[in-house]
C-alpha positions in Angstrom: -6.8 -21.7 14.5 -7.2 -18.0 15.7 -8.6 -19.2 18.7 -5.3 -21.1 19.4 -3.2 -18.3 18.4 -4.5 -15.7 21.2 -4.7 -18.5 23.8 -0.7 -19.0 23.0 -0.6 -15.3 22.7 -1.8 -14.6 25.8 -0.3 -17.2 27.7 2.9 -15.8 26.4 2.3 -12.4 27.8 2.1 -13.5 31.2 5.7 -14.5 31.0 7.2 -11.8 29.0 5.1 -8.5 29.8 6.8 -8.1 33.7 9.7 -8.4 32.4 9.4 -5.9 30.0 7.5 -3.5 32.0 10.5 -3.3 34.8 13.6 -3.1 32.3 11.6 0.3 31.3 12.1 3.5 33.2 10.1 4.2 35.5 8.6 7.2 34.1 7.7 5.3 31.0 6.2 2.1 32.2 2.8 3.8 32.8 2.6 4.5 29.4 4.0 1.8 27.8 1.6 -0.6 29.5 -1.5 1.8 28.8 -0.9 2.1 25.2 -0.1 -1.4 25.1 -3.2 -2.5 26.1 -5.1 0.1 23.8 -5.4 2.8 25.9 -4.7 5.8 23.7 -5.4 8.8 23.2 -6.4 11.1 19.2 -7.3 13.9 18.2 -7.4 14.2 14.0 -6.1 17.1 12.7 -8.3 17.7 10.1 -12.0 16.2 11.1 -13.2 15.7 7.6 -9.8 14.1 6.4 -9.2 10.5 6.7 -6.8 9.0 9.7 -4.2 6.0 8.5 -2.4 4.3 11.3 1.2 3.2 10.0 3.0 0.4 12.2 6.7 0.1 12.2 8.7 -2.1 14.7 11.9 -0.6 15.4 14.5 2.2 14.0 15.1 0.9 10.5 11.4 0.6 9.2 10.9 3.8 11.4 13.0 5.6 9.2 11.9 3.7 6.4 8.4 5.0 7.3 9.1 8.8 7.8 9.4 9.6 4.2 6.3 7.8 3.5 4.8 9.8 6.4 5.7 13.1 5.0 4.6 12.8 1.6 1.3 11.5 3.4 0.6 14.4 5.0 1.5 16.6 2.2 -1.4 15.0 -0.4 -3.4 13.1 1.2 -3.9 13.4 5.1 -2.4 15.6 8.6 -4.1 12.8 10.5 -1.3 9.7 11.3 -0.5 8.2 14.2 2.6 5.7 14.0 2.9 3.0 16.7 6.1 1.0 17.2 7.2 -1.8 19.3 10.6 -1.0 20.8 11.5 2.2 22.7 14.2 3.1 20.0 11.8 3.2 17.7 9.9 5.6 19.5 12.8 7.9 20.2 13.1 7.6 16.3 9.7 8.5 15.5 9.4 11.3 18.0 12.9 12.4 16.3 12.3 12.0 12.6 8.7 12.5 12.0 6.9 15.9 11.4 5.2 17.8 14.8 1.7 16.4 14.8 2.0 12.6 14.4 0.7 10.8 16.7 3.2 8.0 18.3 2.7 5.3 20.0 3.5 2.1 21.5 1.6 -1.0 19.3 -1.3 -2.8 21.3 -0.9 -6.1 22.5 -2.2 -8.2 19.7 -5.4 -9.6 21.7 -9.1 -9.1 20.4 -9.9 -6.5 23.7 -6.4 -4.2 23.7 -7.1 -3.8 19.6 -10.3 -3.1 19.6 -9.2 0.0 22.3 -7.4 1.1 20.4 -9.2 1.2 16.7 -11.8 2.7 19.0 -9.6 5.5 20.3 -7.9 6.1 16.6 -10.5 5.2 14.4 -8.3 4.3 11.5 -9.8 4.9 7.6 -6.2 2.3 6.9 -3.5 0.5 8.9 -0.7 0.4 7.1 2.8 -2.0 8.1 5.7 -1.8 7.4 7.9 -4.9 6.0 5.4 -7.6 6.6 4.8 -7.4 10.4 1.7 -9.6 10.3 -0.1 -9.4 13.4 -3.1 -11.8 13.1 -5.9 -10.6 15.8 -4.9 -6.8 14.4 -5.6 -7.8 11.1 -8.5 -9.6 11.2 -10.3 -6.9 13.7 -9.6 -4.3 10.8 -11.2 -6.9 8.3 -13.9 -7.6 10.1 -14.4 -3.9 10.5 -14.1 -3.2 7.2 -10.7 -0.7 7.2 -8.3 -1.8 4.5 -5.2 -3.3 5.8 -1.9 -2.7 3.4 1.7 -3.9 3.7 3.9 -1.8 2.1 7.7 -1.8 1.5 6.7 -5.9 2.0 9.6 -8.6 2.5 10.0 -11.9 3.7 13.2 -13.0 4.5 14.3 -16.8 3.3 14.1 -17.9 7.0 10.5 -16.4 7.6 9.4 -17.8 4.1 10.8 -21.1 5.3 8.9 -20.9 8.3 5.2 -19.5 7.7 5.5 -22.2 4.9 5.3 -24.5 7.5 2.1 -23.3 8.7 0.7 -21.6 5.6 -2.8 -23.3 6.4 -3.0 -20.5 9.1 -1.0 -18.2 7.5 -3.7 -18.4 4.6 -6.3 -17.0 6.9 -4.4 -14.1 8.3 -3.1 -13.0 5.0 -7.0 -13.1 3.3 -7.5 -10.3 5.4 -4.8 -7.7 3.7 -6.3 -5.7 1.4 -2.9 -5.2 -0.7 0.7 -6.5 -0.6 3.3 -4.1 -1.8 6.6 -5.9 -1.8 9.9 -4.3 -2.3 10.8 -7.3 -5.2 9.6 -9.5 -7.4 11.3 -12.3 -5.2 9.1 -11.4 -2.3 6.2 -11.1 -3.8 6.5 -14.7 -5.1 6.9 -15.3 -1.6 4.2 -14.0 -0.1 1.8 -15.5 -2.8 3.7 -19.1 -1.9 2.7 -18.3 1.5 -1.0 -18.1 0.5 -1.9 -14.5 -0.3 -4.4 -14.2 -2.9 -2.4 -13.1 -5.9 -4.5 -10.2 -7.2 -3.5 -8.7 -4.0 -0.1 -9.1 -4.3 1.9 -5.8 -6.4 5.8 -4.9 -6.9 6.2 -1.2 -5.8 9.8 -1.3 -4.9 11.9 -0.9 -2.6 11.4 2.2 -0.3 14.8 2.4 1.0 15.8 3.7 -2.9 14.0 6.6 -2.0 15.1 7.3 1.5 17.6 10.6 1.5 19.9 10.3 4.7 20.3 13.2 6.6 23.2 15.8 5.4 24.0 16.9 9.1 27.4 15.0 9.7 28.5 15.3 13.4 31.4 17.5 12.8 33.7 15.2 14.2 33.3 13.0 11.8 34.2 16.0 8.6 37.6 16.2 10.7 38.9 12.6 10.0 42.0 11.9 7.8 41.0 9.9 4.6 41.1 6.9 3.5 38.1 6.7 5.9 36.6 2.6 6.4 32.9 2.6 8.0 31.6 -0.6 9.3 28.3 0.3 9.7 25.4 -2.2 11.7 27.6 -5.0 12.9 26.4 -8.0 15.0 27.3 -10.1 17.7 30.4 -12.2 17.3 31.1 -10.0 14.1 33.5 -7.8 15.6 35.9 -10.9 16.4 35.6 -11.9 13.1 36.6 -8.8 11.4 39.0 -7.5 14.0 42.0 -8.7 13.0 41.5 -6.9 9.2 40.6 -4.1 10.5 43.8 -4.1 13.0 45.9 -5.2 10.1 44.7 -2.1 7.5 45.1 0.6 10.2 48.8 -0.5 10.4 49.3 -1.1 6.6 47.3 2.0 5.3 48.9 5.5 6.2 46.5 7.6 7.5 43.6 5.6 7.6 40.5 6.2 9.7 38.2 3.8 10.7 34.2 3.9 12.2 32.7 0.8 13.7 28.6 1.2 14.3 27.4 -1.7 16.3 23.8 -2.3 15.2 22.6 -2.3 18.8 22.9 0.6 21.6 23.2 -2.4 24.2 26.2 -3.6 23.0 28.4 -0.3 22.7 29.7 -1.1 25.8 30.5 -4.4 25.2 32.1 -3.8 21.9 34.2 -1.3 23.3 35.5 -3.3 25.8 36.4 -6.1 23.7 38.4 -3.3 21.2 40.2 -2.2 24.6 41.5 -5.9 25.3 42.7 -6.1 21.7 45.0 -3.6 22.0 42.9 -0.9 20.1 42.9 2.7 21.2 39.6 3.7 20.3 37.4 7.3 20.6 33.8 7.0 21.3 31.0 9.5 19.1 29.1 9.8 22.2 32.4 11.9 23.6 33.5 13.4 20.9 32.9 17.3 21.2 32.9 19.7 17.9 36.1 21.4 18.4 38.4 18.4 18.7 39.9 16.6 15.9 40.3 13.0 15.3 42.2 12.6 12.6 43.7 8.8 11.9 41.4 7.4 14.9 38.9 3.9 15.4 35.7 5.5 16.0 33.2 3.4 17.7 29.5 5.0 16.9 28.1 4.8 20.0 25.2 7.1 19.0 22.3 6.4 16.7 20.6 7.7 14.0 24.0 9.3 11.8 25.3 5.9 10.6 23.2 6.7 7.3 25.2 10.1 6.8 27.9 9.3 8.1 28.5 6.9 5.1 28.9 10.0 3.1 32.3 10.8 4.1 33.7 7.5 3.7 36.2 6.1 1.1 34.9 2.5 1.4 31.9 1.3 3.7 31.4 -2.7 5.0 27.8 -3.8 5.6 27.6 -5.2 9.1 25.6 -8.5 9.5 27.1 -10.0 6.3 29.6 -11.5 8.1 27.1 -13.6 10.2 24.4 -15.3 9.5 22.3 -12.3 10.2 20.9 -11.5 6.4 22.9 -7.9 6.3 22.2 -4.5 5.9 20.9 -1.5 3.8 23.5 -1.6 1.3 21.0 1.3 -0.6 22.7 4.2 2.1 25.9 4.0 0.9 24.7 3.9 -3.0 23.2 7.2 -2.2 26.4 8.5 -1.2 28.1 7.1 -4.2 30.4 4.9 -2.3 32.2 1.6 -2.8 30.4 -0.9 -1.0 31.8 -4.4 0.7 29.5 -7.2 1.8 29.8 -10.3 3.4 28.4 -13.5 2.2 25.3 -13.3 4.0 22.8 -10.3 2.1 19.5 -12.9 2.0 17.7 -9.8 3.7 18.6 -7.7 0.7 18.1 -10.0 -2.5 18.9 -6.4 -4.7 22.6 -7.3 -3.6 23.1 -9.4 -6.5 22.4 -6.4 -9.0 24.5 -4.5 -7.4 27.4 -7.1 -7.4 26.2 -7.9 -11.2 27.5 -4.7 -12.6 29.8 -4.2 -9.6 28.7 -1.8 -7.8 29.6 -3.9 -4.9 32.1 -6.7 -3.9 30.7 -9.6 -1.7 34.2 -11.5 0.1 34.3 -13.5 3.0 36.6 -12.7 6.0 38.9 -14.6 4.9 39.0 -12.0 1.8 37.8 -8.9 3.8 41.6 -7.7 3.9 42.7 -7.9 0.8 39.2 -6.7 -0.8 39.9 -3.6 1.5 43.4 -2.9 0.8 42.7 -3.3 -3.2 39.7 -0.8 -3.1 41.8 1.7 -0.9 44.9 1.1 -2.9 43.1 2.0 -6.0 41.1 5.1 -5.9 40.1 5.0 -9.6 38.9 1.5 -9.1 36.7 3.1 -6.0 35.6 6.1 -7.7 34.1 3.5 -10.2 32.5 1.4 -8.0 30.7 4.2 -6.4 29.4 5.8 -9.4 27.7 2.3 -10.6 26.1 2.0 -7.4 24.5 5.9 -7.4 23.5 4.9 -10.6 21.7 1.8 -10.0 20.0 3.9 -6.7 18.9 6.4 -8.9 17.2 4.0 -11.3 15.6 2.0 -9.0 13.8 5.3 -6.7 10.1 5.7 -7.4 8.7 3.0 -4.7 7.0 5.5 -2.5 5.1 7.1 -5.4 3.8 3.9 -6.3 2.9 3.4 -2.8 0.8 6.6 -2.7 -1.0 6.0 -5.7 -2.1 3.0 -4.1 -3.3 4.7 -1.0 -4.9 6.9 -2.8 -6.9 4.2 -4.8 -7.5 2.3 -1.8 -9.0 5.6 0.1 -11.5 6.6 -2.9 -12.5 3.5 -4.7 -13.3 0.3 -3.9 -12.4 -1.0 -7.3 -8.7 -0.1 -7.5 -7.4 -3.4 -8.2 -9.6 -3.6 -11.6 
């Protein structure tokens, strides 16, 4: 069945790998087709400490990954290189993570652009990041004897559906991961379902609980008149459907500010055209400048990498992708801040949703309700206040996931009998 995979695999690259070597810059496209094909480059740190090679795909488990990284390097090792799949998340990684990681663009998952690259890095752990299982990756480490470990784990209600399907293959790749660390109990149930050996398979939390968003607002942002509204990660076709609320409270709520963060750069523009033609008059991050003042303004975030702090000086933030059936957003960034939080009635992506709701720290409404969900929590600051506090709270009780995660690592790296 691995034979099959990398002849699809391969077959597939032919078709997609021109196209994404020319929608690259052309001062990046030598690199991004070297390193993709295993040509890299490392030089450890520390000779006599050992290297672990982290994979995360994009921004979000890039994030996710940078406070792993830096308590990594702090007890156990200088020597990480990170590799990532999209050129945001390398901007992310080069921008987050401490001077000295290595970054990288993932090889292409074939048995010869792999094995470059374990040559080149000669990893003592490859570690991923929310269950990115890449089956030629994995079972080169296993055959090679370097422990392979998912941390931060998950697997959506879509994904599980679908690697159910083929769970007779999926069975072999996942025999090959040395341990599982899912972010819930519900996802490691999945995982075993989709044949992981179970005695693999450990709850360590969720590592967004322990993720601290940066404190450095954009200054622009500190000079907004409250009540402030921040939609933050929203999808395609989720603007339309939320538009009209929005429209309605900045008419009905005196003062009131609003921040819109679509969840991709590549549609900024279009978003902001399709404001324009609904009569919105709209300021973009991008041009804001320190000195001027906003005030009562629609904000689109056309910037990345502040959404997480900017949720800090809202009143009331609405998860993006909630609304559609995209399976939401990190409803954990505005718990850190201690803010009300709305969500949609599609969270599958975040199953701790329903203990947030539960003790409600958080409202779920449809669109249909979005308005008056809005107006209520805006209306009634004590109400807010309330809200907010539960859902701190509940953050605070549920941080500890990366510690578990390093004791794991720890195990993994000086015993071969850890899971006794």
């Amino acid at each position: 069945m691995l034979f099959i995979y990398h002849v699809l695999y391969i077959l597939s690259l032919f078709v997609i790998v021109p196209f994404e070597y020319l929608k690259r810059p052309e001062g990046l496209r030598k690199r991004w087709i070297s390193e993709r094909t295993g040509n890299v480059a490392f030089t450890k740190d520390t000779a006599t400490a050992p290297t672990i090679w982290i994979h995360a795909v994009s921004v979000g488990e890039t994030i996710t990954a940078a406070s792993l990284i830096r308590r990594v390097i702090v007890e156990i090792t200088p020597n990480i290189c990170l590799s990532t799949v999209t050129d945001t998340g390398q901007q992310t990684a080069k921008d987050k993570l401490p001077t000295g990681v290595k970054v990288i663009y993932v090889p292409f998952d074939t048995p010869s652009a792999v094995r470059r690259a374990i040559h080149a890095l000669r990893p003592d752990m490859f570690i991923v990041m929310e269950t990115e299982l890449w089956p030629c990756i994995f079972n080169e480490m296993h055959r090679l004897n370097i422990p392979v470990i998912i941390l931060n784990g998950r697997i959506s209600e879509r994904s599980f559906e679908g690697y159910r399907k083929i769970r007779f293959f999926m069975k072999h790749v996942l025999s090959a991961v040395t341990l599982f660390g899912m972010q819930s109990s519900v996802y490691s149930e999945r995982i075993t379902a989709m044949g992981a050996d179970k005695s693999t398979v450990k709850t360590l939390g969720n590592f967004k609980f322990d993720v601290t968003p940066s404190p450095d607002t954009p200054p622009w942002a500190l000079m907004l008149s409250h009540p402030v509204v921040v939609v933050g990660s929203t999808h395609e076709k989720e603007e339309a459907i939320i538009l009209d609320t929005l429209k309605r409270l900045k008419a009905d709520v005196g003062g009131l500010s609003i921040v819109l963060a679509p969840r991709h750069p590549e549609r900024f523009d279009e978003v902001a055209a399709q404001l324009d033609a609904a009569g919105i008059v709209l300021l973009r991050a991008s041009k804001l400048t320190d000195a001027q003042a906003p005030a009562a303004a629609f904000v689109l975030l056309d910037t990345m990498g502040e959404l997480a702090s900017l949720y800090g000086v809202a009143d009331v933030c609405v998860m993006g992708g909630s609304f559609v059936p995209k399976g939401g957003h990190n409803l954990l960034e505005p718990a850190y801040w201690g803010k009300p939080i709305v969500c949609g009635p599609h969270m599958e992506n975040f199953p701790m949703t329903g203990d947030f709701t539960a003790v409600h720290a958080a409202v779920t409404t449809d669109a249909a309700g979005l308005y008056d969900t809005l107006f209520d929590l805006l209306s009634n600051e004590q109400m807010a206040t309330a809200m907010g506090n539960t859902a701190r709270e509940l953050y605070q009780t549920n941080a500890g996931a990366i510690d578990n995660a390093i004791r794991q690592i720890k195990a993994i790296l000086s015993s071969d009998t850890w899971l006794k």
